[in-house]
Structures are given as C-alpha cells and as structure tokens.
N, C-alpha and C positions, 0 to 999 in steps of 0.2 A: 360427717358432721362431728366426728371428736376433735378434728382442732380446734372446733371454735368451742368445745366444751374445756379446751386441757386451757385455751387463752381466758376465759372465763374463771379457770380454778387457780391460773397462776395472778389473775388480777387480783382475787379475794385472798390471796395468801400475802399479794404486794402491803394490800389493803393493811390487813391485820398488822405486817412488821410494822408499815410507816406508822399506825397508831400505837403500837406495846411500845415506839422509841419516843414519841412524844409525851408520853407519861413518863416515863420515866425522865426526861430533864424536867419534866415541869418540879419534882420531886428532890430535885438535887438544890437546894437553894444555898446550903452551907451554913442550915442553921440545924441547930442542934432540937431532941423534942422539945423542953421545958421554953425556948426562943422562940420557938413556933407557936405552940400554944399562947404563951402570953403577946406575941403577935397577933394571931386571932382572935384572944379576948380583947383587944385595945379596939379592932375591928368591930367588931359585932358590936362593942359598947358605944360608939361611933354611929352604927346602924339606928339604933333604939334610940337613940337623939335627935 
C-alpha cells in the first residue's frame, strides 16, 4: 500500500505548488503600494454606498 500513499503525498504537494503559484500572480498587478491602497480605498468607498 505505499504507492498509493507516495500518489497521495505527491498529489498534496502538486496541490500546494498550483496554489503558492496563483497567489502570487494574483499579487503582480504592476501597481505600486501607495496605487493599490488608494485603489482599495476608492473600493470600499464604493461598497458603503
């Protein structure tokens, strides 16, 4: 029964890469912090209306 444990340990490890690589583009936007923030604030000011 260890293959189907090492297939189980290499699916959880597939698991983790594909999500630590979609964080990180979500993160690349090409704006700078002070752009972002005041992109967020225009956001949420938005929300509350």
């Amino acid at each position: 029964m260890t293959r189907g444990n090492q297939r189980e340990l290499a699916r959880q490890k597939n698991m983790k890469k594909q999500s630590d690589s979609v964080k990180g583009k979500r993160r690349d936007d090409g704006l700078s912090a002070a752009a972002r923030k005041q992109r967020d604030s225009e956001i949420m000011q938005q929300k509350i209306l």
